[in-house]
Structure formats: structure tokens, C-alpha cells
PADRENVO-758934 format. One line per field, with one value per residue (C-alpha): residue number from 1; x, y, z; residue in one letter. Coordinates in nm, 3 decimals. Example, Ala and Ser with C-alpha at 12.3 -4.5 7.8 and 13.67 -1.06 7.14 Angstrom:
// PADRENVO-758934
num: (1; 2)
east: (1.230; 1.367)
north: (-0.450; -0.106)
up: (0.780; 0.714)
residu: (a; s)
***
This chain:
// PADRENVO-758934
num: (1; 2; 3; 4; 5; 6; 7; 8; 9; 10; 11; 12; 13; 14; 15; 16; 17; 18; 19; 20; 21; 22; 23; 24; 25; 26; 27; 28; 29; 30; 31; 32; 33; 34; 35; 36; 37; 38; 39; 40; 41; 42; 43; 44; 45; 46; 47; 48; 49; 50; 51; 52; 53; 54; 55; 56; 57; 58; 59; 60; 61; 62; 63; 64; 65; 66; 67; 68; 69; 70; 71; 72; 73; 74; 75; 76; 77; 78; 79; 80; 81; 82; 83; 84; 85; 86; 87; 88; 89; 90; 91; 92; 93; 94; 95; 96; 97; 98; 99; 100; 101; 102; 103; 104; 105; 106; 107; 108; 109; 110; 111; 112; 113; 114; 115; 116; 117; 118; 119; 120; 121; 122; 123; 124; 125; 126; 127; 128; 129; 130; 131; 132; 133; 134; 135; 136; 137; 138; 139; 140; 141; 142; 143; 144; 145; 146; 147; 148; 149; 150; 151; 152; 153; 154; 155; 156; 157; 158; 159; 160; 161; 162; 163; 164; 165; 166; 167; 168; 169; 170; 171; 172; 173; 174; 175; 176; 177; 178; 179; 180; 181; 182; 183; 184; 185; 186; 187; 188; 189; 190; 191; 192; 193; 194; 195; 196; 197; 198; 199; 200; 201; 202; 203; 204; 205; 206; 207; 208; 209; 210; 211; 212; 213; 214; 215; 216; 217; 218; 219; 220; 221; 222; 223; 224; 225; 226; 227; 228; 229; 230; 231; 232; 233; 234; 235; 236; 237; 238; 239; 240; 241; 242; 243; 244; 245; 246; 247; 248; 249; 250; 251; 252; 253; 254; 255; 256; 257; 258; 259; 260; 261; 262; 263; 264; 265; 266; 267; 268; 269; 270; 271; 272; 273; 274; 275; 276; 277; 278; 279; 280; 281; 282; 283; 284; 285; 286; 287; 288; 289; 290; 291; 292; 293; 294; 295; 296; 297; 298; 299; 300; 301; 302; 303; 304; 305; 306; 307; 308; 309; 310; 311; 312; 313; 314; 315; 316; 317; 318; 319; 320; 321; 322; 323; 324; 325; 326; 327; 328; 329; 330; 331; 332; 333; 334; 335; 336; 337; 338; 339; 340; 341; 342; 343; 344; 345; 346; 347; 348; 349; 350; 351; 352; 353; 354; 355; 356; 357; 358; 359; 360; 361; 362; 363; 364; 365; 366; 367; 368; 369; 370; 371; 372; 373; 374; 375; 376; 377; 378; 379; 380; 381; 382; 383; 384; 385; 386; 387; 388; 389; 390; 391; 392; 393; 394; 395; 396; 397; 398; 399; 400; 401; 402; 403; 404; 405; 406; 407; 408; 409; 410; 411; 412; 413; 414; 415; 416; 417; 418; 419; 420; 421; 422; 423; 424; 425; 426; 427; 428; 429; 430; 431; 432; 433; 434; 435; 436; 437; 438; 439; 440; 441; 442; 443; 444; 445; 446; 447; 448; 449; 450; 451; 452; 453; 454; 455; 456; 457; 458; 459; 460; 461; 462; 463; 464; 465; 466; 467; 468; 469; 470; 471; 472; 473; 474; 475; 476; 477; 478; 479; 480; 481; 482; 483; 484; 485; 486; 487; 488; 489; 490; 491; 492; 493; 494; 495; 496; 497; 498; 499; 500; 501; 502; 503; 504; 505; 506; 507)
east: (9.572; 9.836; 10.199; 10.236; 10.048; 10.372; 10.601; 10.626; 10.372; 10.409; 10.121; 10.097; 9.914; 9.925; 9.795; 9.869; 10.110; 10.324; 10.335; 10.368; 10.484; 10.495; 10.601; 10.428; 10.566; 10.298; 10.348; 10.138; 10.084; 10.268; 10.090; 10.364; 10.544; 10.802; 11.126; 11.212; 10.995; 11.132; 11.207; 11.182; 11.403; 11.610; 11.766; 12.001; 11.890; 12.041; 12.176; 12.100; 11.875; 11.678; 11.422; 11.496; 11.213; 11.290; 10.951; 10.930; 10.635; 10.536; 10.504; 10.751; 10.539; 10.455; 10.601; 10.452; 10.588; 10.374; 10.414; 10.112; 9.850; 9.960; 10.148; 10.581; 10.730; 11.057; 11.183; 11.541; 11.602; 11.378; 11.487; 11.299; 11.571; 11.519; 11.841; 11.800; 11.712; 11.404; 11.533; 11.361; 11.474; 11.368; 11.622; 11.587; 11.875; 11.967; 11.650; 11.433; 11.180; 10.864; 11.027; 10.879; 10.605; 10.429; 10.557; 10.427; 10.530; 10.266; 10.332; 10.079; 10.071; 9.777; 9.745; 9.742; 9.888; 10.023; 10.170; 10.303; 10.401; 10.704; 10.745; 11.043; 11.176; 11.395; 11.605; 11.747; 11.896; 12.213; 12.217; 11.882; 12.016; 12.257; 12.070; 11.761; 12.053; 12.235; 12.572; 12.783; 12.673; 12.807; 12.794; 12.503; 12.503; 12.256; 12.096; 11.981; 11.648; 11.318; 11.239; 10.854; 10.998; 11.086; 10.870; 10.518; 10.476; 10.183; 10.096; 10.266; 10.431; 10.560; 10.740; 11.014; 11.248; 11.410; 11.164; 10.847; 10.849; 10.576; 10.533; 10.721; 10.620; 10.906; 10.742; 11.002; 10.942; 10.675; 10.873; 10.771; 11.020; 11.005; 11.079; 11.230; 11.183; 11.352; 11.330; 11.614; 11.771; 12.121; 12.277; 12.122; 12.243; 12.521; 12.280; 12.103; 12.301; 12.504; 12.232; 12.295; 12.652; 12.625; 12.372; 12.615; 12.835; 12.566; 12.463; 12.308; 11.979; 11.916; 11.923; 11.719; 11.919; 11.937; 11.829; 11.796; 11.869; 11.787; 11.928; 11.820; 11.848; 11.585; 11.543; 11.674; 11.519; 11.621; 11.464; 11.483; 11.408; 11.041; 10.969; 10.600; 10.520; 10.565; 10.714; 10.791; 10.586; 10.254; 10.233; 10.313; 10.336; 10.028; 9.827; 9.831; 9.701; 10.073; 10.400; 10.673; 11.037; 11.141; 10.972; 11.131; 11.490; 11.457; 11.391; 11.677; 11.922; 11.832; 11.886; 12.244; 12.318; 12.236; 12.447; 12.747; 12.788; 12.766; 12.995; 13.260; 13.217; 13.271; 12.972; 12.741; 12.378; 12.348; 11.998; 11.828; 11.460; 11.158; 11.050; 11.340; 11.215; 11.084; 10.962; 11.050; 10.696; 10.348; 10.344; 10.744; 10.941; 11.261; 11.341; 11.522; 11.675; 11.643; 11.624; 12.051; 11.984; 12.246; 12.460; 12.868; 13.131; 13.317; 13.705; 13.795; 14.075; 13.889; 13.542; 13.315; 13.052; 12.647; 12.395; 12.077; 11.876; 11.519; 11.637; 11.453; 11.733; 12.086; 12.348; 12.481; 12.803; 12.632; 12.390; 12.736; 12.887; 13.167; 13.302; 13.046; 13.117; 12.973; 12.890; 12.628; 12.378; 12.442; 12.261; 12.017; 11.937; 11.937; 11.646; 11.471; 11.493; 11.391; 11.079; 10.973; 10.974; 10.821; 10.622; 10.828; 11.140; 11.347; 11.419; 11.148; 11.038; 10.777; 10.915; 11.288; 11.503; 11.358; 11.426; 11.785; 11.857; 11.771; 12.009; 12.256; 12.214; 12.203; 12.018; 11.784; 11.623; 11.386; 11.100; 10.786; 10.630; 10.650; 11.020; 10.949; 10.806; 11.167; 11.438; 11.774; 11.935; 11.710; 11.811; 12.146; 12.126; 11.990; 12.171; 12.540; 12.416; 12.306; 12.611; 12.687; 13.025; 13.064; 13.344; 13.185; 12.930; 12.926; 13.034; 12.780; 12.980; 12.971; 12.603; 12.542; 12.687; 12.509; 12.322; 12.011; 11.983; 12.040; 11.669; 11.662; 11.828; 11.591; 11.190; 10.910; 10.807; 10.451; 10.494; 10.667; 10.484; 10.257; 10.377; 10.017; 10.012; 9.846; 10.201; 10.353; 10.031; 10.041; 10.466; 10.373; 10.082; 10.393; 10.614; 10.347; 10.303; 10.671; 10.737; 10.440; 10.546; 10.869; 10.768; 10.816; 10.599; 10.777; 11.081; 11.418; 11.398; 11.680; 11.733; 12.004; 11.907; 12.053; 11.763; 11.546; 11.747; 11.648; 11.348; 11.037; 10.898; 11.162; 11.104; 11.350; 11.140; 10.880; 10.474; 10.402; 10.737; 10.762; 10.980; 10.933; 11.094; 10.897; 10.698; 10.893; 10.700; 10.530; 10.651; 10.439; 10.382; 10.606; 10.420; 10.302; 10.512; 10.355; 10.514; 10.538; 10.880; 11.083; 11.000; 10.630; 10.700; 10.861; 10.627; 10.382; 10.521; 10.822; 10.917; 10.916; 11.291; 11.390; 11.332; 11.566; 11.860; 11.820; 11.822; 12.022; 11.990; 12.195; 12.224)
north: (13.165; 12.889; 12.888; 12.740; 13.117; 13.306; 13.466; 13.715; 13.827; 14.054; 14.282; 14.328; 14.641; 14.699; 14.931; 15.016; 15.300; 15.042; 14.838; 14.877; 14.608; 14.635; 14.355; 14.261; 13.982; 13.846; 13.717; 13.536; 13.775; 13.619; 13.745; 13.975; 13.729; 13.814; 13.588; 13.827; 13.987; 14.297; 14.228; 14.365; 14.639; 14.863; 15.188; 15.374; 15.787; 16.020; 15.732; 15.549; 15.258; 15.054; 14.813; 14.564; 14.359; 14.124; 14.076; 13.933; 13.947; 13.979; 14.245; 14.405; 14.526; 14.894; 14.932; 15.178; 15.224; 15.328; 15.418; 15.399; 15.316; 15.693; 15.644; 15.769; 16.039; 16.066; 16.382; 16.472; 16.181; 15.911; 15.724; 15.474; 15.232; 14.970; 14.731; 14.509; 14.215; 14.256; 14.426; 14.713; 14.938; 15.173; 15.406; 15.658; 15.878; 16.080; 15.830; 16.052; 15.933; 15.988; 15.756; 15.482; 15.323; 15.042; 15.033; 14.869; 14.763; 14.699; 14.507; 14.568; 14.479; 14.375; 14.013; 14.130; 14.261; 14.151; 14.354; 14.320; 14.526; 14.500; 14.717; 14.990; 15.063; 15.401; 15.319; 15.597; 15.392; 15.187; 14.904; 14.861; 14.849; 14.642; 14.388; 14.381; 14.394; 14.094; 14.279; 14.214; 14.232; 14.332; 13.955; 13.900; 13.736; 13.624; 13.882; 13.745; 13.863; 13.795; 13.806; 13.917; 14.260; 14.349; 14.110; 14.053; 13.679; 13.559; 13.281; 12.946; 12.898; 12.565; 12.322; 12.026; 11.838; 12.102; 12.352; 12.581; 12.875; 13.208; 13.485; 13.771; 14.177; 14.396; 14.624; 14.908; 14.895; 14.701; 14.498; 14.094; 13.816; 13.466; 13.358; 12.968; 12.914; 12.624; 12.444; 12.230; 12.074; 12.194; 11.892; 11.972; 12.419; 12.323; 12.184; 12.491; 12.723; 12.588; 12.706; 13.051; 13.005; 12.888; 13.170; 13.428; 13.292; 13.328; 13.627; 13.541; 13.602; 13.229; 13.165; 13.318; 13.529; 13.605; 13.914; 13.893; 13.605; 13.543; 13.295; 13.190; 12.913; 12.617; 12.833; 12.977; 13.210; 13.329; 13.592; 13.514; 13.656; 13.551; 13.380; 13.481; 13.272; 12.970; 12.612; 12.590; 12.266; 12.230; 12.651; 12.704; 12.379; 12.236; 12.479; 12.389; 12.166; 12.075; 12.227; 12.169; 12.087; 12.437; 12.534; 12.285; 12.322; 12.751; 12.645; 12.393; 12.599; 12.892; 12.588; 12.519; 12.927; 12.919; 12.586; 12.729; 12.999; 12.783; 12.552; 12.809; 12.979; 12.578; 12.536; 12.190; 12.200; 11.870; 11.836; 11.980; 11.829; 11.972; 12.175; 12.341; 12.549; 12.841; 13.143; 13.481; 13.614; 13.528; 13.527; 13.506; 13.269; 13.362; 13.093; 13.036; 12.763; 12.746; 12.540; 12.523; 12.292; 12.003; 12.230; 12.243; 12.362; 12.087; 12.020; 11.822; 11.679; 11.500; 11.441; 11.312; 11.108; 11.221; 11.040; 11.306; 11.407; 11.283; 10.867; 11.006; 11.216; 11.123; 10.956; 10.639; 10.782; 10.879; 10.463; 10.338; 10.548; 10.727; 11.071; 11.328; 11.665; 11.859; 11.541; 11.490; 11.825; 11.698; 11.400; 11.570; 11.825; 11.506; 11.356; 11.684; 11.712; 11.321; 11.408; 11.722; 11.556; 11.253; 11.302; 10.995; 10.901; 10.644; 10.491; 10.535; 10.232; 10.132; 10.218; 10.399; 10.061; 9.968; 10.342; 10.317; 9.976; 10.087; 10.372; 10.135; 9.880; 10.191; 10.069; 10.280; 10.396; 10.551; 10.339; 10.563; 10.676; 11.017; 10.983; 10.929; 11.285; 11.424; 11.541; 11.336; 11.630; 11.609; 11.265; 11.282; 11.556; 11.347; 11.029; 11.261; 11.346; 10.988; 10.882; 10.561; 10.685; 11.060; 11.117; 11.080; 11.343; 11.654; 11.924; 12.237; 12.464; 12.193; 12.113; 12.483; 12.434; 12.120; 12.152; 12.124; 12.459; 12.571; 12.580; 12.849; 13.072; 13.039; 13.152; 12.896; 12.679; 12.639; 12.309; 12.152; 11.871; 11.939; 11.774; 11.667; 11.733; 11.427; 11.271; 11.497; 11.537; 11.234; 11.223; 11.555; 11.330; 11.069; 11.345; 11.541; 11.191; 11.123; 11.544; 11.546; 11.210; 11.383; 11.725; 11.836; 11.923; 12.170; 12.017; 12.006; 11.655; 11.518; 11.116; 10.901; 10.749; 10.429; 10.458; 10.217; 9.931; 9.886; 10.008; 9.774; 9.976; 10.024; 10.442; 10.686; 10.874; 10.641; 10.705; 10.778; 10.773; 11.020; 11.315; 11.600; 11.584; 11.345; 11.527; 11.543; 11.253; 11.301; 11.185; 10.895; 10.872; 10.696; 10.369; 10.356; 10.191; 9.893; 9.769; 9.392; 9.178; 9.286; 8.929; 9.004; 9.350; 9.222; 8.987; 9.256; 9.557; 9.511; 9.869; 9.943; 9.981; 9.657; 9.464; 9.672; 9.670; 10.021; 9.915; 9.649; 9.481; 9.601; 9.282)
up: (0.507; 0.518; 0.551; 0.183; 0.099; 0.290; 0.040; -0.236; -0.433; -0.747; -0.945; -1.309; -1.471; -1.844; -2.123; -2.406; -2.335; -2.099; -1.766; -1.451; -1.151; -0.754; -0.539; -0.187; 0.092; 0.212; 0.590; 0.842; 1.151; 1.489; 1.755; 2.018; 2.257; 2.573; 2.530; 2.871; 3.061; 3.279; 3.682; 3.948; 4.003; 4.267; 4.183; 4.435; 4.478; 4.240; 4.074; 3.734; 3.617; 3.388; 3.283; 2.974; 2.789; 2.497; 2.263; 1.914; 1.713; 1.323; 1.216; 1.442; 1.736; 1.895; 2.207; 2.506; 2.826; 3.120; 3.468; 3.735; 3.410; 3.258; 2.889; 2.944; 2.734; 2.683; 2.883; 2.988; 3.276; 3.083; 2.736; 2.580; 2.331; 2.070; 1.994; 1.730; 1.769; 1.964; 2.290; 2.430; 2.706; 2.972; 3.096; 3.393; 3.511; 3.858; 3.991; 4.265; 4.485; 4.223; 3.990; 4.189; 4.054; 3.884; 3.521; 3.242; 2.872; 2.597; 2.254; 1.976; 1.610; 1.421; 1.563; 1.900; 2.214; 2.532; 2.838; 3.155; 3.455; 3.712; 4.023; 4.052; 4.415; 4.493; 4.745; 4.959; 5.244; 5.167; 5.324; 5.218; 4.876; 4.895; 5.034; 4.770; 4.495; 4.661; 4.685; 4.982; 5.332; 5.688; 5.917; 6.077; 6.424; 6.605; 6.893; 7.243; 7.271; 7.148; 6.769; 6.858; 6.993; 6.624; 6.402; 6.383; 6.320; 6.104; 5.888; 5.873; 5.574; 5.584; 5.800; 5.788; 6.010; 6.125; 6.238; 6.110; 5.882; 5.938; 5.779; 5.959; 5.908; 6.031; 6.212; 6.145; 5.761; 5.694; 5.460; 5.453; 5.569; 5.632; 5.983; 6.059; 6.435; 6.505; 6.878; 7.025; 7.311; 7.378; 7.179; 6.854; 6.910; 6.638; 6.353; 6.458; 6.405; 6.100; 5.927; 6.041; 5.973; 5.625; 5.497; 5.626; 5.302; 5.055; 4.846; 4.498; 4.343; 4.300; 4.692; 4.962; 5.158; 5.529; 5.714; 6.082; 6.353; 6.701; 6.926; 7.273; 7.513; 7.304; 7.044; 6.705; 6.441; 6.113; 5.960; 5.595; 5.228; 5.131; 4.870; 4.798; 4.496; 4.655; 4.608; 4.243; 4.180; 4.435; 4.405; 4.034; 3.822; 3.984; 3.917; 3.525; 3.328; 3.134; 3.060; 2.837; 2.886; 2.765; 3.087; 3.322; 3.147; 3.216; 3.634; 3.635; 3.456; 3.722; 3.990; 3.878; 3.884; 4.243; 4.284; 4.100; 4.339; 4.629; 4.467; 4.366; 4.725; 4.899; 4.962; 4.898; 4.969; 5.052; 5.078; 4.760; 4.702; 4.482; 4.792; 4.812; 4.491; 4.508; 4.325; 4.454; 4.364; 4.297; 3.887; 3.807; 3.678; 3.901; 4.120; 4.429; 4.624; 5.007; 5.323; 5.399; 5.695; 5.566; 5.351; 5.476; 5.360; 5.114; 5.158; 4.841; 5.041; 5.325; 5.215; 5.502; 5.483; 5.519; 5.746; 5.653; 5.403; 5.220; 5.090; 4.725; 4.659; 4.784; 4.594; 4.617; 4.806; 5.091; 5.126; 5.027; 5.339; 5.128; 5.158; 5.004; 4.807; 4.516; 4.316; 4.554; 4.431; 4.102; 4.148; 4.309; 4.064; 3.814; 4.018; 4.016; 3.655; 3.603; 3.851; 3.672; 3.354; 3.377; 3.716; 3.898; 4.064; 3.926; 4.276; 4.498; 4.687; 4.915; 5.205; 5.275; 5.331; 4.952; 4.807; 4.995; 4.829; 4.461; 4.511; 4.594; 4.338; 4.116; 3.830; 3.654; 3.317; 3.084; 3.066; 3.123; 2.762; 2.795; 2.729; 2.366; 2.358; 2.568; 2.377; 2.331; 2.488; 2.804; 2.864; 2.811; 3.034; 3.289; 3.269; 3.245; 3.667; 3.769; 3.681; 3.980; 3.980; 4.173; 3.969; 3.628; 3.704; 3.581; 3.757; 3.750; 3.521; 3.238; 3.336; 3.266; 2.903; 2.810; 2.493; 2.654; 2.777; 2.375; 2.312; 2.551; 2.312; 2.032; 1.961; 2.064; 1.796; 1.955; 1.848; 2.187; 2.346; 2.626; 2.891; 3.174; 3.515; 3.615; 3.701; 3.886; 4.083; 4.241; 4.327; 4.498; 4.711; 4.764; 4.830; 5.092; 5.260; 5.359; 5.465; 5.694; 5.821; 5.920; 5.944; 6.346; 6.565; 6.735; 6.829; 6.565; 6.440; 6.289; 6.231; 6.054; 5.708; 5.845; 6.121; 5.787; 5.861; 6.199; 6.245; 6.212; 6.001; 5.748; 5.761; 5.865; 6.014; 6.146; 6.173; 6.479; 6.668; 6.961; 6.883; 7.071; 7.468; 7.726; 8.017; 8.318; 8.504; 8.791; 9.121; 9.260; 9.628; 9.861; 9.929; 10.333; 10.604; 10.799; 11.090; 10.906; 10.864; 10.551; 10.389; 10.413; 10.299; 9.988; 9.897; 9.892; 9.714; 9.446; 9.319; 8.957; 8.922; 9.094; 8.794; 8.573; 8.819; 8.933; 9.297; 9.463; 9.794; 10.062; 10.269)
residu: (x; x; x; x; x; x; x; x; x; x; x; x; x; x; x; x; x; x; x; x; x; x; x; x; x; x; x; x; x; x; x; x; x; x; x; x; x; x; x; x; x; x; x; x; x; x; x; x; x; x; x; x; x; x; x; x; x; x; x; x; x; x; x; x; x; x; x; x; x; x; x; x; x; x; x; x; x; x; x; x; x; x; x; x; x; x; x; x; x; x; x; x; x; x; x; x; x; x; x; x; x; x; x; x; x; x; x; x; x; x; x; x; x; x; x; x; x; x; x; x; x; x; x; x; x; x; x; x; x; x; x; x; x; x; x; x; x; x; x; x; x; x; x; x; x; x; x; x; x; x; x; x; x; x; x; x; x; x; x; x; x; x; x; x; x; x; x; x; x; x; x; x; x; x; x; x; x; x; x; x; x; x; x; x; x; x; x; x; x; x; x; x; x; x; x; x; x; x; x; x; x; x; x; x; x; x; x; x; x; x; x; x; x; x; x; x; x; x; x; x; x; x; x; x; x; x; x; x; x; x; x; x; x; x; x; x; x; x; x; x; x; x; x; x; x; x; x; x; x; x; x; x; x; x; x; x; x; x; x; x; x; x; x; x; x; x; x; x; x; x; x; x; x; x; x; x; x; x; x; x; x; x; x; x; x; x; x; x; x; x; x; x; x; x; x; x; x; x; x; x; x; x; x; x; x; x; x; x; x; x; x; x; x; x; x; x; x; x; x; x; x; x; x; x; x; x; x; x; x; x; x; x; x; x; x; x; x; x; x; x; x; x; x; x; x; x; x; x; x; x; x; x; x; x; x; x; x; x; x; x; x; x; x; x; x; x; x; x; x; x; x; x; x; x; x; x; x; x; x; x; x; x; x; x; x; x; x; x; x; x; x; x; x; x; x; x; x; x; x; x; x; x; x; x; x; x; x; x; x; x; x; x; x; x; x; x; x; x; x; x; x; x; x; x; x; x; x; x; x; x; x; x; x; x; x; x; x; x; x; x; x; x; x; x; x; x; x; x; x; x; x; x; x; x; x; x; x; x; x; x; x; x; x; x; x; x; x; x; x; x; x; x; x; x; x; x; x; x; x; x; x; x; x; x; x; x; x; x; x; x; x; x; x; x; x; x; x; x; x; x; x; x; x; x; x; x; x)
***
């Protein structure tokens, strides 16, 4: 059957006492789809809930609910809903401790059928609540003891400039964190702990969100929200063969909803990259942004400059040495975008004093082929946040209503271009290269972008430089007194130092 065979059909039957007609619409089958698949959800005791899916399909689809692999009834707390369009709901009321479970929602109709499940938590504690439903929470200081007494430390997760990230199992409750142990001489306690200070501000579902701290003399840990799926593109986008811009415009769009509450709270990231993505859990499509290291509070008044950061993705204000403030994500995000889609960054160089020096001459443009296959609205997106000019950015609320995000709103046409991996694939080798470069050891590493310049090897952060504290050297033995004249002496033995100035003659 073709789409030219869609439409209505109508049946004659005659005789000679009369006729008889009956009309038909004949339809092509669409197998079920999910335009919003239910999340995760919390539900306070005694109080009420809900799960929410949004499937099309043609014919309109049967929907069951399940819970633990048994099929739900409807009974006096639980309501299943249909509202038209295609929205289908799950409603439980005065929630109690059994309604936890694993639930489940099926879509069937003659082409087909699709499900997925979603986990339901009962929460009886509180605070507990409020902190997996991101509503507001108490200050949280850092304690002087050891984070081992509480948290079992496992796996490392990942590592940058700043310091290494592990696994962490509270040993209370079981429940999995994400600890960043981060090593320091006394000098470098206040980029330390600005991290602390600026996650204390931040409560959104779109940013990982603090849970514990510890602070003692070289060393600071946060105990942080995990973020089990992974980095959005080695853990997720990598492990396809393509995608499709609908799919990179639904993670950016989530991006700039974790940016506009920073923004309208005062705060600017500062440092967003494509690791700083990340999907809450292994299968979802909810991302978060992370890694506050550079982020500060923005006065619009008195703008400072920035001296930090990856060269890929800061603006020209901060090579050019201006004052820096929210402009500054939004180019950002606009490299991320330009990256995702095409697999390659406009200004990357050979080496960081070439990268640095594109994003100063600020010329760029579409030149790759697979922009032909991008839509008009994608690249105005894009070239509306690489604006030269901070000021002729967007901001993030009228990023949020660009028409790119419209084809959000509407069905699949199955017809979008598949967009290869094979790109991106080899930025993230680039990419992996420079972080493990400047990745630390153990010790919080932290140099100025205008380190390039100097340098021999035109690198920020470059191979093989020494960045974790010298060993106290040992002492050398005193050299052995003869009984000779002090001219002979000196002709003999010079100490080390004398050369440098250290030690001057007394006569």
C-alpha cells in the first residue's frame, strides 16, 4: 500500500429492489511512537502523584499500565486518564509505601507496540524529598572530618584540572553520589571552595546538585548528584551510528533551561564544554550540566575579566581581556551546538596560541557539507550566539524562543537527515587529547590561557610540565674540612648556590 492509496473509499451494492452504499477511510497504519516518555518520579507519603506519557500512533493505540510486570486496575487510589491529544496519565492518590515500584506503559495497535518503564520512589523522609524534587534546601557547609567515615569511595569517574571524580555509596542509605576530591596548596583553598560556594545557589533539574562537603587542610570534597548515564556525547551520542538535529536541538534546549536559572539567579558558568553534559541516567534523554569550577556570580555593573577555561570555547571578550558576563555561556553553548552538528569547531587550531588567535580575529563560517542537510533555523541559531560583539548575542530567554526549538512541538516526519558519527568521533579524540593533557594528577591545576603565548610550546597546559608539588629535597652532606688555605679551598669546592647569588663573601 502507498500513500497515493490513503483516503476514502465507498461500496456499491445493487438489485433490483434498490441500493445500498457504505463508506470506508482507508489509512496507512503508523506504528505507536513516545513524543514523552514518563520520568522518574518522587511522591511524598500520604500525599498525591503521577506519571504522564505522550504517544501517537495510527490507529489510536491501546494503552496498559503495569506495575512490577503485573497489568494496573483502576481501584479507589489509582486512575488511569486519556486527554486528547495523545496524553496519557497515571494517577495515584494518599501514595503508601507499596506504591513503589517499577511501572510500565505499553502502546499497541495493529502495526505494533512499544513500551517503556520508569521507576516510582515513596518518600517518607522530608528532606529526602525535597532534595530528589529539587525544591529548596537548608545551606550546606563543609564538615572537618574525613569523607571516608560516611562514604564508601569506588570507581573513578572522571577527572579535569581541578581534581578527580569517584563514585561514592553513602553508607547510611545506600543511595549513589559522585564524589570530586580536589587537592590544593593553601593558595588555591578559594578556587576550591568557590565551587562549594556556588552550588549552594543552585537547585534545578538541569544542574547537578550538591549533597555533602568536606573540607580539610589540602583537601576538598563534594559529594555531588550522579549522573549515571554519562557524558552526553562519548557515553550516549557515540555509541550510534547517526542522529538528527531534532535530537541535538531537544539536549541544547534542556542546556539553556539549566543556563536560564543560573542566569536569572546571577550566576555565569563560565566554563561550559561538551563534557560538561551529562545524562542523569543510563537510557534517558534528561540532561544535566555540571563541573561549576569557573562559574561566579556576574555583576552587570563591573564585569571582570576571565583568565581560565578550555581556549575551544571562550569568547572573544575574555582573548581580548574585556569584562565577562552572561554573553560568555552563550557563545559557548553556540560552539556546542556548531560541534554537535557538524562534528568540528569552527576555531580550533593546532595548538592553543593558534585556537586563541582565530577567536580573536573572529572570523568564521559554514563551510563543511553537512550544512546543506541543517536547517536555516539551526544556523541562524548558531550564528545569532557567535555573534563577535557580546552585546549582540542573545540572551538565553530569547535563545529559548528561537524558532529552532519549534520542531520540537510537532510529530517526526521520519524523513530528517541522518546525521554520521564519524565526525564527532574524531573532535571527541581531539577533545580527549587536550583534557588528559591537562587533566591532574592529583594536585588542583589551574593555569592562565595567556600561559600559550609564552610558553615554547604554544599550550596552556603544556605536555609534560610538572604540576603536582616538588619533593622536599634531600639535604646533601656538609662537604669535609681540610686544614688547607681558604684560596686552595675555593679553588677546589664552589657550592651550588654561589653561582646564583645566594651566598656572598664576607671579606
Amino acid at each position: 500500500m502507498l500513500e497515493r492509496d490513503v483516503g476514502w473509499y465507498e461500496a456499491v451494492a445493487t438489485n433490483e429492489y434498490g441500493e445500498a452504499r457504505q463508506r470506508v477511510k482507508l489509512l496507512i497504519a503508523d506504528y505507536p511512537r513516545f513524543l514523552k516518555r514518563p520520568d522518574e518520579t518522587y511522591i511524598m507519603m500520604r500525599k498525591n502523584g503521577r506519571l504522564e506519557a505522550h504517544i501517537v500512533g495510527e490507529p489510536l493505540p491501546e494503552i496498559r499500565w503495569y506495575k512490577d510486570w503485573q497489568p494496573l486496575a483502576d481501584n479507589a487510589r489509582i486512575k488511569t486518564s486519556y486527554y486528547e491529544p495523545n496524553i496519557y496519565v497515571l494517577s495515584i492518590n494518599d501514595a503508601i509505601i507499596k506504591d513503589e515500584g517499577l511501572y510500565s506503559v505499553c502502546a499497541r495497535n495493529v502495526a505494533g507496540s512499544i513500551s517503556t518503564s520508569v521507576m516510582l520512589h515513596i518518600e517518607d523522609n522530608e528532606d529526602k524529598y525535597i532534595y530528589k524534587t529539587y525544591g529548596r534546601l537548608p545551606y550546606i557547609r563543609a564538615k572537618q572530618n574525613r569523607y571516608c567515615d560516611k562514604y564508601d569511595i569506588g570507581d573513578e569517574l572522571g577527572r579535569g584540572t581541578q581534581g578527580i571524580t569517584y563514585h561514592a555509596v553513602e553508607r547510611a542509605t545506600g543511595d549513589n553520589y559522585a564524589a570530586k576530591i580536589m587537592y590544593g596548596r593553601h593558595e588555591l583553598r578559594p578556587f576550591m571552595l568557590n565551587e562549594l560556594e556556588i552550588m549552594n545557589g543552585l537547585n534545578h533539574k538541569n544542574l547537578i546538585q550538591l549533597h555533602d562537603a568536606y573540607d580539610l587542610d589540602k583537601n576538598v570534597t563534594l559529594i555531588i548528584e550522579l549522573a549515571a548515564g554519562g557524558e552526553l556525547v562519548k557515553d550516549n551520542l557515540l555509541k550510534r551510528n547517526y542522529y538528527t538535529e531534532r535530537d541535538i536541538a531537544y539536549y541544547i534546549r534542556q542546556a539553556l533551561w539549566g543556563l536560564d536559572y543560573m542566569h536569572d539567579h546571577g550566576f555565569g558558568h563560565m566554563g561550559l564544554t561538551i563534557k560538561d553534559l551529562l545524562i542523569s541516567v543510563v537510557g534517558s534523554k534528561n540532561l544535566k550540566l555540571s563541573d561549576f569550577g569557573l562559574s561566579r556570580k556576574i555583576n552587570r555593573h563591573a564585569l571582570t575579566t576571565l583568565d581560565f577555561g578550555m581556549p575551544e570555547y571562550v569568547s572573544p571578550e575574555v582573548v581580548n581581556k574585556e569584562g565577562v558576563g552572561f554573553s560568555h555561556d552563550m557563545w559557548a553553548v553556540g560552539i556546542i551546538t556548531y560541534v554537535l552538528l557538524s562534528g568540528r569547531n569552527p576555531f580550533r587550531g593546532s595548538d592553543d596560541y593558534e585556537t586563541l588567535s582565530k577567536i580573536r580575529e573572529g572570523r568564521w563560517e559554514f563551510s563543511d557539507s553537512i550544512w546543506s542537510h541543517i536547517s536555516a533555523d539551526g544556523r541562524d541559531f548558531i550564528s545569532r550566539l557567535l555573534s563577535y560583539r557580546a552585546d549582540d548575542r542573545m540572551d538565553v530567554k530569547t535563545a529559548l524562543k528561537h524558532p529552532w526549538f519549534f520542531m520540537l512541538d510537532s510529530l517526526p516526519t521520519g524523513t530528517e537527515y541522518q546525521i554520521t558519527t564519524d565526525n564527532l568521533r574524531s573532535y571527541q579524540d581531539q577533545f580527549d587529547d587536550w583534557s588528559e593533557n591537562a587533566a591532574c594528577k592529583q594536585y588542583f591545576r589551574r593555569r592562565r590561557l595567556s600561559g600559550c603565548y609564552t610558553h615554547p610550546s604554544r599550550m596552556v597546559y603544556p605536555p609534560g610540565h610538572s604540576y603536582t608539588p616538588e619533593p622536599t629535597p634531600e639535604l646533601l652532606p656538609e662537604p669535609k674540612k681540610y686544614s688547607t688555605k681558604r684560596e686552595n679551598t675555593m679553588s677546589k669546592y664552589l657550592h651550588p648556590d654561589y653561582e646564583l647569588g645566594l651566598i656572598q663573601s664576607e671579606s
